[in-house]
N, C-alpha and C positions, 0 to 999 in steps of 0.2 A: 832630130836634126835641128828645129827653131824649137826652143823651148817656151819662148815669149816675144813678144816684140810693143816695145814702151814707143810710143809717137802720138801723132797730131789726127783726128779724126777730120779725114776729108771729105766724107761722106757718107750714107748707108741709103741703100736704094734695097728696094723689094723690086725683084728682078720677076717672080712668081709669086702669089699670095703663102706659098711655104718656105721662099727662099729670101732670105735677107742675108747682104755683101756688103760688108764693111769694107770701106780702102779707107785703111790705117798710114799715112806719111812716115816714113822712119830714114833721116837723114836724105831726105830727099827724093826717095824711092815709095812709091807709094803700095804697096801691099792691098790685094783683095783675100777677103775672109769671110767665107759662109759661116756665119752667127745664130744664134737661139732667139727669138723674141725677146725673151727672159735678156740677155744682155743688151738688146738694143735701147728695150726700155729703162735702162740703166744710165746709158750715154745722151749726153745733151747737145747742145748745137755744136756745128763743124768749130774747130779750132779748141778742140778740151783732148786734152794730153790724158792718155788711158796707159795702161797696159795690158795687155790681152793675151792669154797662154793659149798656145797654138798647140796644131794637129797637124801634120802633113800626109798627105796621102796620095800614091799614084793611082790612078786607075786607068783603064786604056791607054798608058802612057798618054794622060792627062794628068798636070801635079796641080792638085786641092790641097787649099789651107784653110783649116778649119779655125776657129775662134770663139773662146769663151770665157768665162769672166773671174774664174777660179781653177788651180790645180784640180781639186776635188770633180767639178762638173767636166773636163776636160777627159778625167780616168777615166770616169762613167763609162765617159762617151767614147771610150775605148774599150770597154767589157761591153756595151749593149752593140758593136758595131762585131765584138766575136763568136753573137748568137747566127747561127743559119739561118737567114735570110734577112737580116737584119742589114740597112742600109743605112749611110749617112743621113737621109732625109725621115726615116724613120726615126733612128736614133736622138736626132734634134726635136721632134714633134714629143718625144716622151718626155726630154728633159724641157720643155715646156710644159706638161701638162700641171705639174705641180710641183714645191719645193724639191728641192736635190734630195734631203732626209726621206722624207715624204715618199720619195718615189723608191729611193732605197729600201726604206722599211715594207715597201707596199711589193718591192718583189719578193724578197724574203719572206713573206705574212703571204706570201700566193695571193696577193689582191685583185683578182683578177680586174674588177669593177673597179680600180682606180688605172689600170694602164688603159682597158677598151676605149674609156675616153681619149688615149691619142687619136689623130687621123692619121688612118691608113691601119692600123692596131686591131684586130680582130681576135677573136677569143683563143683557137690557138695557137695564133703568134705569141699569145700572151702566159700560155700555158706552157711554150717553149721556154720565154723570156725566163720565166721563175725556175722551171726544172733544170736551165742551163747554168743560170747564173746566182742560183741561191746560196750555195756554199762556199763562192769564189766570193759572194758579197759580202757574207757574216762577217770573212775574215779582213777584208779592204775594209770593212766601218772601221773598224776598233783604230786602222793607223790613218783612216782619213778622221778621225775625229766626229762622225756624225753616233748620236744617241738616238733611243727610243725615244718617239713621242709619247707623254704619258696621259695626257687630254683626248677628249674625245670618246665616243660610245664606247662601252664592252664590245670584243671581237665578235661575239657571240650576238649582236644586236647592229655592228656597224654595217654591214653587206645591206640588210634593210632600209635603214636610214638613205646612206647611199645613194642605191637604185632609185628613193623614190622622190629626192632632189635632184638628182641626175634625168629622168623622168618630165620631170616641173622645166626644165631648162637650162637649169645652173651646171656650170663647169665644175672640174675635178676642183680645180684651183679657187674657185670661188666657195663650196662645200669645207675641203679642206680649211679652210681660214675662220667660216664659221662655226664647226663644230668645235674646232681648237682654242677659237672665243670665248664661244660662250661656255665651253669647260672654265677656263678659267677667268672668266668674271660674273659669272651666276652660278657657277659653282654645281652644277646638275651632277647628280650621281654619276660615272660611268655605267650605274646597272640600272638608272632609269627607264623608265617606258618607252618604248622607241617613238610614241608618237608625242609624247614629251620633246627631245629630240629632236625631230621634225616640227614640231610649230613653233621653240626657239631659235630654230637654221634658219626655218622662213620668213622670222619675226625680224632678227638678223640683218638678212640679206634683203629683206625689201625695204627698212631702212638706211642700209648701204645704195640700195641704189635710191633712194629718193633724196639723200644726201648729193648723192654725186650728179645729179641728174640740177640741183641747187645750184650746184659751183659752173 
């Protein structure tokens, strides 16, 4: 029905700590759209000209527009919303937990320990998510354009690593960025020691945050 809508950002308010509502201006009319994290922190102060591909959806003859910041996350968020039981508010909590590739590859690879991290995301919702949507996703990569990661532990040693920075406190999203780091700028075998692995993640990421804790 709306395939996008290009205007004026008027505001985004967190209406619930998992709900964020963009009201986008477009020729005067101003538009509200439940958004991802992930795209909020994308957009800068009120008056920056975006455009945003939308979702429409009725529900209890209630019409919802959804909003996000690529065709690509938008599809997704059309396949994760045709698993059973899967809801608007779920579906947006997974495509925040980590990159769009990331999350793709991680249904397909049965990742179970990268979706659990959404909230609200429990292990057989997560076991649903892969067995419903794995072979509908093989084939949507190839024409969305997302590739294999190739950084990062052996399959066969990632599940460990994982759990035991996920464990420590760090998010998917935060794990995710440094294994794929320090793959490739120390260059660690994929078939190294997992606790190898693990004290470069951590080496990593508590200089990440001591960095950002600076500024």
């Amino acid at each position: 029905m709306i395939s996008y809508l290009k205007g004026i950002v008027a505001a985004i308010q967190k209406v619930t700590p998992n709900r964020l509502i963009l009201t986008l201006e477009v020729n005067g009319i101003g538009y509200d759209l439940q958004i991802p994290q992930r795209l909020a922190n994308q957009l800068s102060d009120a008056g920056e000209i975006v455009q945003v591909f939308t979702f429409y959806q009725l529900r209890d003859e209630i019409p919802l527009l959804y909003g996000f910041s690529s065709p690509a996350e938008r599809d997704l968020f059309r396949h994760l919303l045709s698993v059973s039981g899967i809801g608007a508010s779920l579906a947006i909590a997974l495509i925040d937990t980590v990159e769009l590739a990331e999350l793709v590859q991680a249904i397909i690879a049965s990742n179970i320990n990268i979706l659990i991290q959404a909230p609200g995301i429990g292990k057989k919702t997560a076991e649903r998510i892969c067995l419903e949507l794995k072979s509908k996703l093989i084939e949507w990569r190839k024409s969305a354009g997302f590739f294999v990661a190739t950084g990062g532990p052996a399959p066969g040693i990632l599940e460990e690593v994982q759990m035991t920075l996920f464990a420590l406190g760090y998010t998917a999203q935060e794990v995710s960025h440094a294994l794929h780091t320090i793959s490739e700028d120390i260059g660690l075998p994929k078939n190294a020691y997992v606790e190898d692995w693990i004290k470069q993640a951590i080496a990593y990421l508590s200089k990440s945050e001591l960095e950002s804790y600076k500024h």
